[in-house]
PDB file of the backbone (N, CA, C, O) and the ligand in Angstrom, with CONECT records:
HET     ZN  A 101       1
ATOM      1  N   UNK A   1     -12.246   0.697 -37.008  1.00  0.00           N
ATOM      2  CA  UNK A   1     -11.094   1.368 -36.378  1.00  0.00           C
ATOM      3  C   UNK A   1     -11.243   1.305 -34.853  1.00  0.00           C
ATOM      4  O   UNK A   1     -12.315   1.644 -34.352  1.00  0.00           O
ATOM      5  N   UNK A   2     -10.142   0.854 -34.028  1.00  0.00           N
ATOM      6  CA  UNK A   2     -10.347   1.128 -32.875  1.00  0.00           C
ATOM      7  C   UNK A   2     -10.286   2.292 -32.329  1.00  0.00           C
ATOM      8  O   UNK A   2      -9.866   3.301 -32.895  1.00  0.00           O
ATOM      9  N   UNK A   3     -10.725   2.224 -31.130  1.00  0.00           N
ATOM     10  CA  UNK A   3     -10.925   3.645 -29.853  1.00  0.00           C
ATOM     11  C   UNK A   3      -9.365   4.114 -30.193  1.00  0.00           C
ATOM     12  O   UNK A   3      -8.621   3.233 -30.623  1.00  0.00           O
ATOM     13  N   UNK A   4      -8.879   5.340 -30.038  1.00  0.00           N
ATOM     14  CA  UNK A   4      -8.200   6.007 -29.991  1.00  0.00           C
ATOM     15  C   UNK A   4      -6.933   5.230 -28.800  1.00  0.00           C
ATOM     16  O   UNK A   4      -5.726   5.100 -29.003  1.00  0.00           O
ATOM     17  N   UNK A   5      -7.419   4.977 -28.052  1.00  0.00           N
ATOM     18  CA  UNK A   5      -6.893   4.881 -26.255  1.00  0.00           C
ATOM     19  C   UNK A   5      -6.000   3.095 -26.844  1.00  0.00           C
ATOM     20  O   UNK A   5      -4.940   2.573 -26.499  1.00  0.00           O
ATOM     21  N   UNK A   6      -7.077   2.671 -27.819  1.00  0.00           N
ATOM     22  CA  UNK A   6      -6.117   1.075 -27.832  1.00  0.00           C
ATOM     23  C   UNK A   6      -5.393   1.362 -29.127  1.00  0.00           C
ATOM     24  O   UNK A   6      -4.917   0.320 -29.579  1.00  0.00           O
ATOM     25  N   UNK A   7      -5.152   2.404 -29.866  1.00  0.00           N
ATOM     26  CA  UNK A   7      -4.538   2.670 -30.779  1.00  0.00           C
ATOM     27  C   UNK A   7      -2.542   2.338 -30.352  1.00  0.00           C
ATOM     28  O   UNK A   7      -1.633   2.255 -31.178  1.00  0.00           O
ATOM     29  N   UNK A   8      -2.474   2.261 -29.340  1.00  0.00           N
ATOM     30  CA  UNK A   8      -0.922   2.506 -28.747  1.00  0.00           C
ATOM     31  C   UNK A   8      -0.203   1.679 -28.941  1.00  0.00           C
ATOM     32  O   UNK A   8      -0.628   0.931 -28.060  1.00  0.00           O
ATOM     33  N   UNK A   9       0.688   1.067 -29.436  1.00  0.00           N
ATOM     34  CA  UNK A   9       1.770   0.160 -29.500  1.00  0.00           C
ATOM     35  C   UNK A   9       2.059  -0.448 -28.118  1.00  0.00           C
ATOM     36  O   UNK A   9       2.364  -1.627 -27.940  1.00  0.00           O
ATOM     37  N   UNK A  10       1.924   0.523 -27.119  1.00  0.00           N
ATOM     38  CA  UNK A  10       2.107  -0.448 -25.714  1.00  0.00           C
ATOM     39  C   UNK A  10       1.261  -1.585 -25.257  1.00  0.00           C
ATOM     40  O   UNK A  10       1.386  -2.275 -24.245  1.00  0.00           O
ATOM     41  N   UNK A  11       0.163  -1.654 -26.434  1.00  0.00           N
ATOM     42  CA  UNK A  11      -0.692  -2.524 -25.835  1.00  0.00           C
ATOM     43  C   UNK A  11      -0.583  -3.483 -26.886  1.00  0.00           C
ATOM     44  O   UNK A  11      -0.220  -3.112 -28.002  1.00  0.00           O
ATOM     45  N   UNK A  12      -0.936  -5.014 -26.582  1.00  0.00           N
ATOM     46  CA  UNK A  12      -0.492  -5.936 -27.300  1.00  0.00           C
ATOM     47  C   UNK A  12      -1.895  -6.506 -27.578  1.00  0.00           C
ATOM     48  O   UNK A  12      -2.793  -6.354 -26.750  1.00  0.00           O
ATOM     49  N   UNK A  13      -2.156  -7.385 -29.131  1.00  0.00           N
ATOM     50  CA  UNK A  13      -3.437  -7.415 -29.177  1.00  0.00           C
ATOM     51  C   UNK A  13      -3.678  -9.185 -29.215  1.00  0.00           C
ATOM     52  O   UNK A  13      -2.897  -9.659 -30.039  1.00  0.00           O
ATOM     53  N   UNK A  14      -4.194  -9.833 -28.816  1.00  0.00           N
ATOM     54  CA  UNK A  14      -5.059 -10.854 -28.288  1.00  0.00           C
ATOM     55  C   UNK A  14      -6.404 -11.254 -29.019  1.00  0.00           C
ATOM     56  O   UNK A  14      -7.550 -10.816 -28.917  1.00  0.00           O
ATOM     57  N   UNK A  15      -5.792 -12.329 -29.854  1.00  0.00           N
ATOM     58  CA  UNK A  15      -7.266 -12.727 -30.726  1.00  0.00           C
ATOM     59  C   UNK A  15      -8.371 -13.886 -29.530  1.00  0.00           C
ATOM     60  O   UNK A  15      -7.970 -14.614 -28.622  1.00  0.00           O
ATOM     61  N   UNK A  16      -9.147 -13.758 -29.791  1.00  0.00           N
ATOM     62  CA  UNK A  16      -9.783 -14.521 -28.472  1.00  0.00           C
ATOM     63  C   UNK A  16     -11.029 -15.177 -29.266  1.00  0.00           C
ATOM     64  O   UNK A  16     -11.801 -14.347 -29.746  1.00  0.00           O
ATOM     65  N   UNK A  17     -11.309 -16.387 -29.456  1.00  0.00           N
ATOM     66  CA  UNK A  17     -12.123 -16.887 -29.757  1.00  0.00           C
ATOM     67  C   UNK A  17     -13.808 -16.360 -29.307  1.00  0.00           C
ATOM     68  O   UNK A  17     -13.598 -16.075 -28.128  1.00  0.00           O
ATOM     69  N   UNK A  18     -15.019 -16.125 -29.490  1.00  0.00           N
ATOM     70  CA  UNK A  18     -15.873 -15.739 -28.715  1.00  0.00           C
ATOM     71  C   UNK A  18     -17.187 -16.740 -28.709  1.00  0.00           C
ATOM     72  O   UNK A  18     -17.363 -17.359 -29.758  1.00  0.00           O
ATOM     73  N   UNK A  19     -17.883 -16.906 -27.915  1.00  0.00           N
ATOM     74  CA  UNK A  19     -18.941 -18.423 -27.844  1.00  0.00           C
ATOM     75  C   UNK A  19     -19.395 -18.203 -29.277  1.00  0.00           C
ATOM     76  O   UNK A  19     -19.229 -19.162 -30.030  1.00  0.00           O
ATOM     77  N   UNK A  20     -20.026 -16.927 -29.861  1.00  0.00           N
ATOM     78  CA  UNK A  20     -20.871 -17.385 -31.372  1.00  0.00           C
ATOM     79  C   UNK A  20     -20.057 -17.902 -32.268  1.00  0.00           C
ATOM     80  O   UNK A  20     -20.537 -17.963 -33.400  1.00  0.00           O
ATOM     81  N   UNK A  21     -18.686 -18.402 -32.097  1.00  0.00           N
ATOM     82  CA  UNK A  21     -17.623 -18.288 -33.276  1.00  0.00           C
ATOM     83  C   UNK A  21     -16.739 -17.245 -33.752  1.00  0.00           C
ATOM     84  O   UNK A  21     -15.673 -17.392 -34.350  1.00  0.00           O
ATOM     85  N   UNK A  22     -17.372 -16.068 -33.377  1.00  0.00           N
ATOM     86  CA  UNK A  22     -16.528 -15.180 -33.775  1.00  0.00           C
ATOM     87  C   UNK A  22     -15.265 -15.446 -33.744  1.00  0.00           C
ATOM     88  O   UNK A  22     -14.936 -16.629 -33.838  1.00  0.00           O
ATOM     89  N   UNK A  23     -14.295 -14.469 -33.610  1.00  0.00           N
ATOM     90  CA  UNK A  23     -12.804 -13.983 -32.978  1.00  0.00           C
ATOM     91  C   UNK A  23     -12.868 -12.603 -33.133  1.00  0.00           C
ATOM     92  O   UNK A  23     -13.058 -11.976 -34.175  1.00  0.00           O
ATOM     93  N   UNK A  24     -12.618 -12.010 -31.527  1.00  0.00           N
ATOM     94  CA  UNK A  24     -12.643 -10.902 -31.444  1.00  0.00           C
ATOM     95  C   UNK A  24     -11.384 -10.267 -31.000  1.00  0.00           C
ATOM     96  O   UNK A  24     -10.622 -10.956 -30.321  1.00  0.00           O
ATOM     97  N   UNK A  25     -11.041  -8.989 -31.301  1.00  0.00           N
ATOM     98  CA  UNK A  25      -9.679  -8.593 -31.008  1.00  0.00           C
ATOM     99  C   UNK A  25      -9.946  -8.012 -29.885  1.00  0.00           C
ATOM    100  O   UNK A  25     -10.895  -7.233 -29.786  1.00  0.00           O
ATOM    101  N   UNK A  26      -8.897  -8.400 -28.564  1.00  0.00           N
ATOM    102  CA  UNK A  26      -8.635  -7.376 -27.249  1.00  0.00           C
ATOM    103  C   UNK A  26      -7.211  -7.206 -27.535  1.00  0.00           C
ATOM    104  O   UNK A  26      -6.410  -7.583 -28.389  1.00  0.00           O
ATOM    105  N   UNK A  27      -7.219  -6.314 -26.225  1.00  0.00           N
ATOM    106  CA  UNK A  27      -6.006  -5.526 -26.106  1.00  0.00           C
ATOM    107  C   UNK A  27      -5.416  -5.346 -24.804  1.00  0.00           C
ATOM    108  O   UNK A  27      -5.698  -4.470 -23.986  1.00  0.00           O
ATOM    109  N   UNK A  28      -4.736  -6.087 -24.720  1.00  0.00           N
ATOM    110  CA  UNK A  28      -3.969  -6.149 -23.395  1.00  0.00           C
ATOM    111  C   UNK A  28      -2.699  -5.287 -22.638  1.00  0.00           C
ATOM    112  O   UNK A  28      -2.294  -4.273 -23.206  1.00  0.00           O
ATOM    113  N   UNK A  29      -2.313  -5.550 -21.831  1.00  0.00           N
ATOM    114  CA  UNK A  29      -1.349  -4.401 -21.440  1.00  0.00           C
ATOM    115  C   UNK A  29      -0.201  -5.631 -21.409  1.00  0.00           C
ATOM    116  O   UNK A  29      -0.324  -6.734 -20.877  1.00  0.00           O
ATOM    117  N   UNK A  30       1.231  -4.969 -22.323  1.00  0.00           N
ATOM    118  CA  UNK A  30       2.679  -5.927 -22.623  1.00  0.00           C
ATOM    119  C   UNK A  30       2.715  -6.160 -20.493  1.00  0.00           C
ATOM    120  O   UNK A  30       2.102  -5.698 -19.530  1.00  0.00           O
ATOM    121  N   UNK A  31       3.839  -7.150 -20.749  1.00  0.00           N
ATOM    122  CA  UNK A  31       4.635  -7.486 -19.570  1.00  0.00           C
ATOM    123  C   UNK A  31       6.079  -7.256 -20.151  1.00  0.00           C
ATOM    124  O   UNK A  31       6.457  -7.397 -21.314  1.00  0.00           O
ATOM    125  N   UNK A  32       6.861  -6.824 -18.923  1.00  0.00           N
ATOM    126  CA  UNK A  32       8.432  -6.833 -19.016  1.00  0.00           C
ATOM    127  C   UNK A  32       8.786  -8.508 -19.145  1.00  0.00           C
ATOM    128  O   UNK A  32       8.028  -9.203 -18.469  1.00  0.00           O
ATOM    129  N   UNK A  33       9.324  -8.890 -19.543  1.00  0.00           N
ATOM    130  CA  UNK A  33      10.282 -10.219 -19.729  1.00  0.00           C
ATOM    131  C   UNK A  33      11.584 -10.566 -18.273  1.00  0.00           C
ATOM    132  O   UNK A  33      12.526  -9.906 -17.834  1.00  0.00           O
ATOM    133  N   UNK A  34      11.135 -11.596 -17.999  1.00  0.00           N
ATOM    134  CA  UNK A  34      12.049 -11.761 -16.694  1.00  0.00           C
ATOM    135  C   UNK A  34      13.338 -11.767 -16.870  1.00  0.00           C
ATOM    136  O   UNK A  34      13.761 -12.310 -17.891  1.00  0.00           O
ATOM    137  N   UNK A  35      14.579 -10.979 -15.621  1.00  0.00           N
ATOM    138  CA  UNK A  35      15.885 -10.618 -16.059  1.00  0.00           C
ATOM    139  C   UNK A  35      16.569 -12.124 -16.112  1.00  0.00           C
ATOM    140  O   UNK A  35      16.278 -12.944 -15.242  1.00  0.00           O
ATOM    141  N   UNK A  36      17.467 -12.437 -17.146  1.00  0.00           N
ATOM    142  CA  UNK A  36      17.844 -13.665 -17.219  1.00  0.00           C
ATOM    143  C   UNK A  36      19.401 -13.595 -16.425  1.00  0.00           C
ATOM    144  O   UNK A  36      20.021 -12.535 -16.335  1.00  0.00           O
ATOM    145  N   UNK A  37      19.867 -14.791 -15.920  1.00  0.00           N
ATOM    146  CA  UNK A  37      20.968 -14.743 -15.996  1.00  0.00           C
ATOM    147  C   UNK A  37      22.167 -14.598 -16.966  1.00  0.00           C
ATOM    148  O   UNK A  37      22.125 -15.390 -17.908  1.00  0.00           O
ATOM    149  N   UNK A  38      23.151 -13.818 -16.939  1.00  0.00           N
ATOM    150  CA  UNK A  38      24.333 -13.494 -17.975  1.00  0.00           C
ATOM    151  C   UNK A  38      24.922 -14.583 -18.129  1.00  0.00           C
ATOM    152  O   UNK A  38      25.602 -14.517 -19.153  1.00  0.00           O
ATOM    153  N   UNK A  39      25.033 -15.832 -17.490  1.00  0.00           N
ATOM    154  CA  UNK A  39      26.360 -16.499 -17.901  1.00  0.00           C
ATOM    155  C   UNK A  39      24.988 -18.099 -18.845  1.00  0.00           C
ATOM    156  O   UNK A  39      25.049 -18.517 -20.001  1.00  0.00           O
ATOM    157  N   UNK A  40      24.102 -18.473 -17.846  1.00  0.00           N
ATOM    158  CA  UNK A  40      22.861 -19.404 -18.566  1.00  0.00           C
ATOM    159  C   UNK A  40      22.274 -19.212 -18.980  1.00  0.00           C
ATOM    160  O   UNK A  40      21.913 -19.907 -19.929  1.00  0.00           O
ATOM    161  N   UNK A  41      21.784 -18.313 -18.694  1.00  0.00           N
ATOM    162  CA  UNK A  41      20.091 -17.698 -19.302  1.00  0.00           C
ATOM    163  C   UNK A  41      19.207 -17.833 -18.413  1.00  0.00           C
ATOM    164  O   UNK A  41      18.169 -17.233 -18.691  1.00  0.00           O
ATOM    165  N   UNK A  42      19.198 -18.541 -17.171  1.00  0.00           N
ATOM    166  CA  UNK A  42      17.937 -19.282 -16.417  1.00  0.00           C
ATOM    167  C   UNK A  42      17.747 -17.438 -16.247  1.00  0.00           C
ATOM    168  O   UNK A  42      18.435 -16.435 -16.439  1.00  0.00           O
ATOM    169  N   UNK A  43      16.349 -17.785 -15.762  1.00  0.00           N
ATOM    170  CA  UNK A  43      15.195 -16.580 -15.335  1.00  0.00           C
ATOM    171  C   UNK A  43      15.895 -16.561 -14.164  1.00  0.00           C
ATOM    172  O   UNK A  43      16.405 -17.617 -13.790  1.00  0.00           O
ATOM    173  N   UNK A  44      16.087 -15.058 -13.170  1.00  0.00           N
ATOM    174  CA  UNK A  44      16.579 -14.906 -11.833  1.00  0.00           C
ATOM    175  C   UNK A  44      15.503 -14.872 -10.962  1.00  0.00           C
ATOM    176  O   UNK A  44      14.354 -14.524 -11.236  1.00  0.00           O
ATOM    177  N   UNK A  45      16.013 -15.319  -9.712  1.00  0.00           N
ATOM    178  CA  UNK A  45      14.563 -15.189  -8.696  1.00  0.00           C
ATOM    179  C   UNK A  45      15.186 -13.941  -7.791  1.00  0.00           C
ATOM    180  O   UNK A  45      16.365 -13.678  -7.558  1.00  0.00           O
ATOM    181  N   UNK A  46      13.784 -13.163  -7.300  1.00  0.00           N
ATOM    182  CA  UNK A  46      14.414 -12.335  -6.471  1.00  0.00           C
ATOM    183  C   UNK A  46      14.535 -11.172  -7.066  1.00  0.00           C
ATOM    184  O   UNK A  46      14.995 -10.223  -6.431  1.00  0.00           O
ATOM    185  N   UNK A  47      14.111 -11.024  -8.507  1.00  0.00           N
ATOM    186  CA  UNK A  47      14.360  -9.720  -9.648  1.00  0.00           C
ATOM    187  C   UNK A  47      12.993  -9.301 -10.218  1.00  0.00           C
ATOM    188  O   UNK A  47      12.608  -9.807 -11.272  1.00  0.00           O
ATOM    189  N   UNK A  48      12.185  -8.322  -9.506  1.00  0.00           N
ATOM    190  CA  UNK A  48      10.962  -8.152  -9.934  1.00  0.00           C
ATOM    191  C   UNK A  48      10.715  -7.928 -11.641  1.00  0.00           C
ATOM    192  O   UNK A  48      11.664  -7.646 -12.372  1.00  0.00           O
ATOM    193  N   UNK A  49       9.317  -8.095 -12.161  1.00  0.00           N
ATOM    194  CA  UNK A  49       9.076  -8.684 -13.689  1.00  0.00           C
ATOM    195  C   UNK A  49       8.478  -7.017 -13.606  1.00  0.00           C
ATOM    196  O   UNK A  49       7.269  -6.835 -13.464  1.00  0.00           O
ATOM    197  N   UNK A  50       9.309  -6.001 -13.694  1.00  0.00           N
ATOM    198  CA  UNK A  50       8.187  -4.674 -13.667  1.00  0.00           C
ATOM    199  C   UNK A  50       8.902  -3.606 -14.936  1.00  0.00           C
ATOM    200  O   UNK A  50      10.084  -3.509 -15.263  1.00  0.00           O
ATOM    201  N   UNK A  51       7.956  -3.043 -15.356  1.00  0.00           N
ATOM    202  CA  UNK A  51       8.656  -2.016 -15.831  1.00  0.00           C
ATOM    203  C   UNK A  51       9.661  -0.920 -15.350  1.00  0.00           C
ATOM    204  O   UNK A  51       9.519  -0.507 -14.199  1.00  0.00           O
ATOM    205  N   UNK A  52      10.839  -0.322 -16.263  1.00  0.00           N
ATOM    206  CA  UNK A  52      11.396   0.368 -15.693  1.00  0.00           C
ATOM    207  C   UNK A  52      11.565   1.964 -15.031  1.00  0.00           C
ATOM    208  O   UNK A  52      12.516   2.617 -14.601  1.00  0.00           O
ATOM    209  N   UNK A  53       9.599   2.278 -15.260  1.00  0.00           N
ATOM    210  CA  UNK A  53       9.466   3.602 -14.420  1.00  0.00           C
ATOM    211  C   UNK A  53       8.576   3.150 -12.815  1.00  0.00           C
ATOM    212  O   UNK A  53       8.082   3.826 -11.913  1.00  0.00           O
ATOM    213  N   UNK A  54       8.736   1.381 -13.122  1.00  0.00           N
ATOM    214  CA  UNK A  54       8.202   1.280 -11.636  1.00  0.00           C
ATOM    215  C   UNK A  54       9.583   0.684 -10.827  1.00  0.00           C
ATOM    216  O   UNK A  54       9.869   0.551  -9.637  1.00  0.00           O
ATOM    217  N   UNK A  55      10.148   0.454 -11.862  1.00  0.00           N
ATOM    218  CA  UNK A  55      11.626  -0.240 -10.697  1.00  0.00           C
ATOM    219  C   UNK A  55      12.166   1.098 -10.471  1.00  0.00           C
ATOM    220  O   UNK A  55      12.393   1.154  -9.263  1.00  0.00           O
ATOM    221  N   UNK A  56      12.537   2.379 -11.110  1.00  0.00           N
ATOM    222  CA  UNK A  56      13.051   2.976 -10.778  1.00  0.00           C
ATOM    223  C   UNK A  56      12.609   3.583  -8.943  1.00  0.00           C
ATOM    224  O   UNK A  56      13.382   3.793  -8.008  1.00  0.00           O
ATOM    225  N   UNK A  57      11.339   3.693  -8.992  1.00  0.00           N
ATOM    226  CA  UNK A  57      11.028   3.696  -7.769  1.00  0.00           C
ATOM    227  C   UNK A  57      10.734   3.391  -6.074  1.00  0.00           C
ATOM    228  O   UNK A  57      10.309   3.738  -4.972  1.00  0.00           O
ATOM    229  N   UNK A  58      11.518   2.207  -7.168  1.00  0.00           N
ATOM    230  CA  UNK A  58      11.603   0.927  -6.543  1.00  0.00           C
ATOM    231  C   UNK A  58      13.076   1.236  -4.992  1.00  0.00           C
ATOM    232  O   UNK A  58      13.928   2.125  -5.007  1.00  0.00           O
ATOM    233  N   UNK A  59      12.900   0.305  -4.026  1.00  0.00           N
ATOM    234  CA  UNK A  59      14.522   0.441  -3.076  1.00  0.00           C
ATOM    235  C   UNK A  59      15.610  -0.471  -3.899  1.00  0.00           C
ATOM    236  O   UNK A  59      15.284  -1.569  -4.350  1.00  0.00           O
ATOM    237  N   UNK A  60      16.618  -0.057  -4.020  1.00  0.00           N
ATOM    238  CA  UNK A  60      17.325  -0.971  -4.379  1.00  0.00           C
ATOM    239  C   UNK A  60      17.481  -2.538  -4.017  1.00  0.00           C
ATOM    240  O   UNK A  60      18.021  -3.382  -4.734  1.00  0.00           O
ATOM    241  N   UNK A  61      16.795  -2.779  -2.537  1.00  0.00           N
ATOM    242  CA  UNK A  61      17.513  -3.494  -2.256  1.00  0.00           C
ATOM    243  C   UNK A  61      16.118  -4.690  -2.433  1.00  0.00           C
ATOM    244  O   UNK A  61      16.138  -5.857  -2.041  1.00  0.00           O
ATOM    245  N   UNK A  62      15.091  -4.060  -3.061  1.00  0.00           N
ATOM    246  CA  UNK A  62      14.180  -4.766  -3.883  1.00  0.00           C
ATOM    247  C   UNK A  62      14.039  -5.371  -5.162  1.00  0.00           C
ATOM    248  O   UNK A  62      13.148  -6.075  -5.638  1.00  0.00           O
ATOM    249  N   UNK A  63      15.546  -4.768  -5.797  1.00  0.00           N
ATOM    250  CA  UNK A  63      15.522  -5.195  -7.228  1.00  0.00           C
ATOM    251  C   UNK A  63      16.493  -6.440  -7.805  1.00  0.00           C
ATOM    252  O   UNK A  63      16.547  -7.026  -8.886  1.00  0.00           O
ATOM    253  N   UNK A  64      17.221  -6.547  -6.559  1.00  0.00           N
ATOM    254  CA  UNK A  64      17.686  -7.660  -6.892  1.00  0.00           C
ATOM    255  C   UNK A  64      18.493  -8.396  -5.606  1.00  0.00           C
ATOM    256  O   UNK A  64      19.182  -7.539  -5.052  1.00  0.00           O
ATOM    257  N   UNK A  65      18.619  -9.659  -4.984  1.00  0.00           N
ATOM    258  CA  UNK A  65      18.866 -10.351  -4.409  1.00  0.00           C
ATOM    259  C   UNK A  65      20.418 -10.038  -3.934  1.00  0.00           C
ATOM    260  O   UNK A  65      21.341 -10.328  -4.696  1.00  0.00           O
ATOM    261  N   UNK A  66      20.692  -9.388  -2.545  1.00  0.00           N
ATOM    262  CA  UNK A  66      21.796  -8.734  -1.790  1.00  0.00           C
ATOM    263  C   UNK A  66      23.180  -9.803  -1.807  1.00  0.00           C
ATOM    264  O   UNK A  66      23.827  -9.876  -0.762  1.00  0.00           O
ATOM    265  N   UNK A  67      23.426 -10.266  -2.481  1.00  0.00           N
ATOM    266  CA  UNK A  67      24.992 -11.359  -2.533  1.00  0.00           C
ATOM    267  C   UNK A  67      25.291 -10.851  -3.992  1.00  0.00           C
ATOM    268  O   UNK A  67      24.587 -10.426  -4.908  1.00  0.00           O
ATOM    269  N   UNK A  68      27.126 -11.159  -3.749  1.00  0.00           N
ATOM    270  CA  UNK A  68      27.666 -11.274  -5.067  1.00  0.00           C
ATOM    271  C   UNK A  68      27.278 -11.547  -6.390  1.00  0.00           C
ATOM    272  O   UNK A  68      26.957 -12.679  -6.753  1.00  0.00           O
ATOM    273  N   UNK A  69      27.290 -10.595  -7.104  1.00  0.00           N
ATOM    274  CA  UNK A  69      26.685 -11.056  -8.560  1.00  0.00           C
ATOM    275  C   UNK A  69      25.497 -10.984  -8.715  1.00  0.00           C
ATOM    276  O   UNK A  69      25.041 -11.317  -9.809  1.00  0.00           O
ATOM    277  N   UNK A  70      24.446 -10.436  -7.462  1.00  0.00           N
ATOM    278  CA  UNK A  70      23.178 -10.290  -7.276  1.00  0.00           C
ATOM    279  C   UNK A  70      22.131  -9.547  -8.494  1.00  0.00           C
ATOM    280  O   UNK A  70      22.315  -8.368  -8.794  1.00  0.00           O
ATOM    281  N   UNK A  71      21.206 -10.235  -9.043  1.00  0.00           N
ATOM    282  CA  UNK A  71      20.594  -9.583  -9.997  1.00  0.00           C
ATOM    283  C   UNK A  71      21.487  -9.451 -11.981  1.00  0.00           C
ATOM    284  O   UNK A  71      21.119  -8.878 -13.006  1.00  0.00           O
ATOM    285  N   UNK A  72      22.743 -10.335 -11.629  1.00  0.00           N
ATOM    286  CA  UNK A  72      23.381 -10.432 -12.630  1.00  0.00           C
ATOM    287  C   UNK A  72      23.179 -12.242 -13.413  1.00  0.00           C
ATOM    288  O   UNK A  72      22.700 -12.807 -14.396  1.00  0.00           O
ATOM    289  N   UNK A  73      23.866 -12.494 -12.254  1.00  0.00           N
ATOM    290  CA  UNK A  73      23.936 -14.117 -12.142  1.00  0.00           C
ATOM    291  C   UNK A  73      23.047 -14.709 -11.827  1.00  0.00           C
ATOM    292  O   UNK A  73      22.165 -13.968 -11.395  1.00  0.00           O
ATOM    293  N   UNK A  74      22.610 -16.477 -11.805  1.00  0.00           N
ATOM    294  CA  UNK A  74      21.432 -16.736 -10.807  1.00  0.00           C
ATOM    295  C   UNK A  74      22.832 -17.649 -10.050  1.00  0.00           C
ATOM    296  O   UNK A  74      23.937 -17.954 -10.498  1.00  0.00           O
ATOM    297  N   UNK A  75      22.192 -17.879  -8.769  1.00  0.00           N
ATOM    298  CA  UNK A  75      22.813 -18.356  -7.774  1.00  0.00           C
ATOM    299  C   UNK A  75      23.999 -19.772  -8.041  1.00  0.00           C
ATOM    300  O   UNK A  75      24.982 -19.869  -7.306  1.00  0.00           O
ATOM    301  N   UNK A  76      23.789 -20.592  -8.946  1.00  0.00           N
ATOM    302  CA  UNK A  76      24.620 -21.538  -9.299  1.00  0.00           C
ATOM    303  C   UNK A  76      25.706 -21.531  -9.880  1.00  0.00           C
ATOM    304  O   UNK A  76      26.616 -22.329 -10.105  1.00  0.00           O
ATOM    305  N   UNK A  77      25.375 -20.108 -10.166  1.00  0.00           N
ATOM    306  CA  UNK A  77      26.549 -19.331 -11.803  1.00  0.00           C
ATOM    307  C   UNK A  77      27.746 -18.405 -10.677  1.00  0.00           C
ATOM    308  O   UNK A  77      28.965 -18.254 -10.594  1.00  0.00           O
ATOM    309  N   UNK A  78      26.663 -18.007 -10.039  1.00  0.00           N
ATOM    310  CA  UNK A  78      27.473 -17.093  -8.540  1.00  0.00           C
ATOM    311  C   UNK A  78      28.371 -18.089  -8.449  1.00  0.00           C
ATOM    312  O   UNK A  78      29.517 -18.033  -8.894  1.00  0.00           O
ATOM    313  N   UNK A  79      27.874 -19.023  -7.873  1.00  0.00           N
ATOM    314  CA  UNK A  79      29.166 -19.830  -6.459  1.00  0.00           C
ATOM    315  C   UNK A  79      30.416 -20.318  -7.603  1.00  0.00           C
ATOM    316  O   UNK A  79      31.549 -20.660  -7.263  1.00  0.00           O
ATOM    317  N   UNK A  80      29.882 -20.253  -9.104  1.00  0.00           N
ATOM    318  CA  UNK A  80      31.159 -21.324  -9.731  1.00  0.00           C
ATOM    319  C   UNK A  80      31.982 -20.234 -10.106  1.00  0.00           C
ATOM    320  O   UNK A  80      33.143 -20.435 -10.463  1.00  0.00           O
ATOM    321  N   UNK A  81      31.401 -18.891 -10.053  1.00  0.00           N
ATOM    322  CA  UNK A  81      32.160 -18.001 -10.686  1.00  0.00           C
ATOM    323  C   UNK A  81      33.358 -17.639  -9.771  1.00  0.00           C
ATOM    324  O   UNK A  81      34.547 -17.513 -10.062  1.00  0.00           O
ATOM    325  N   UNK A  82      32.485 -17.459  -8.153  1.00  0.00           N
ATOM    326  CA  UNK A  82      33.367 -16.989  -7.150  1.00  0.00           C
ATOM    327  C   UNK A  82      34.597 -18.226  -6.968  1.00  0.00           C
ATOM    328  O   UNK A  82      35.800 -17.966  -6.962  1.00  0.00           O
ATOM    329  N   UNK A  83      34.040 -19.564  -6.829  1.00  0.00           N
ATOM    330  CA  UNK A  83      34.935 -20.798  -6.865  1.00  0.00           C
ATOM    331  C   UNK A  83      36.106 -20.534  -7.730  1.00  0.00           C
ATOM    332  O   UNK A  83      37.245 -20.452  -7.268  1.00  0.00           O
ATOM    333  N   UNK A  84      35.747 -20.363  -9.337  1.00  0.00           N
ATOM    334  CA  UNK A  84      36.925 -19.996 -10.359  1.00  0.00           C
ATOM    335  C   UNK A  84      37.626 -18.939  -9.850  1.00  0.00           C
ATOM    336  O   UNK A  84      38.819 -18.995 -10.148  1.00  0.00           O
ATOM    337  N   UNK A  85      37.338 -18.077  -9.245  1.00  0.00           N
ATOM    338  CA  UNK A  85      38.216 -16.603  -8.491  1.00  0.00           C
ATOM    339  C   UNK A  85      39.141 -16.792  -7.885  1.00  0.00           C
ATOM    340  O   UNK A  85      40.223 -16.225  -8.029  1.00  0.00           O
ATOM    341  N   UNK A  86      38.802 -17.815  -6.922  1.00  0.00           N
ATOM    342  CA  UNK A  86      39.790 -18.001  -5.757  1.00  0.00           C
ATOM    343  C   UNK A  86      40.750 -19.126  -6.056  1.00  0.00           C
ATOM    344  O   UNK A  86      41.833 -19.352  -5.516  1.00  0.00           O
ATOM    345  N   UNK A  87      40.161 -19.764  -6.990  1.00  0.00           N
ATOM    346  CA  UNK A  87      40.835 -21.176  -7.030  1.00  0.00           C
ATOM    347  C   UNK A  87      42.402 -20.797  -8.515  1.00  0.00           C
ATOM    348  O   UNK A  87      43.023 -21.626  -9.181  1.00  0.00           O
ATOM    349  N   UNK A  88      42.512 -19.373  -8.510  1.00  0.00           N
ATOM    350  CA  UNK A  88      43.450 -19.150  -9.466  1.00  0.00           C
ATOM    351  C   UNK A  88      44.708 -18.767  -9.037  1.00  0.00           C
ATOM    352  O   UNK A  88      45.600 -18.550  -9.857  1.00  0.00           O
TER     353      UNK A  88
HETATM  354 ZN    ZN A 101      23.274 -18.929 -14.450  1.00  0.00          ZN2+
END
């Protein structure tokens, strides 16, 4: 049975080969998943990979990239979206 402390669901477990042959289990700490863009999917740049009791603490103007569609879109998806806007 493990320690109490790696008992948690927040932690993700990691089989790891060990020099005698073994495989031993660790336990790692999850990562957030990078914010994707809504319209492609590409990963956004400019959108920190953090959890959301550290973004909350976060400045806004750290969480996502200051232009139109910022932190929604990634930048290629921006300009065609704004292009389709005007061009109607
Ligand atoms: Zn996109």
């Amino acid at each position: 049975m493990p320690a109490p402390r790696l008992r948690s669901r927040s932690l993700r477990k990691v089989f790891r080969k060990v020099p005698g042959g073994r495989v031993s289990l660790h336990h790692k700490k999850k990562r957030p998943k990078t914010a994707k863009c809504g319209n492609c999917g590409a990963s956004l740049k400019g959108v920190p990979r953090a959890f959301p009791f550290r973004m909350r603490s976060m400045a806004k103007t750290k969480k996502r990239p200051e232009r139109p569609y910022g932190g929604v879109l990634c930048s290629r998806c921006m300009r065609q979206a704004i292009i389709d806007k005007t061009r109607q």
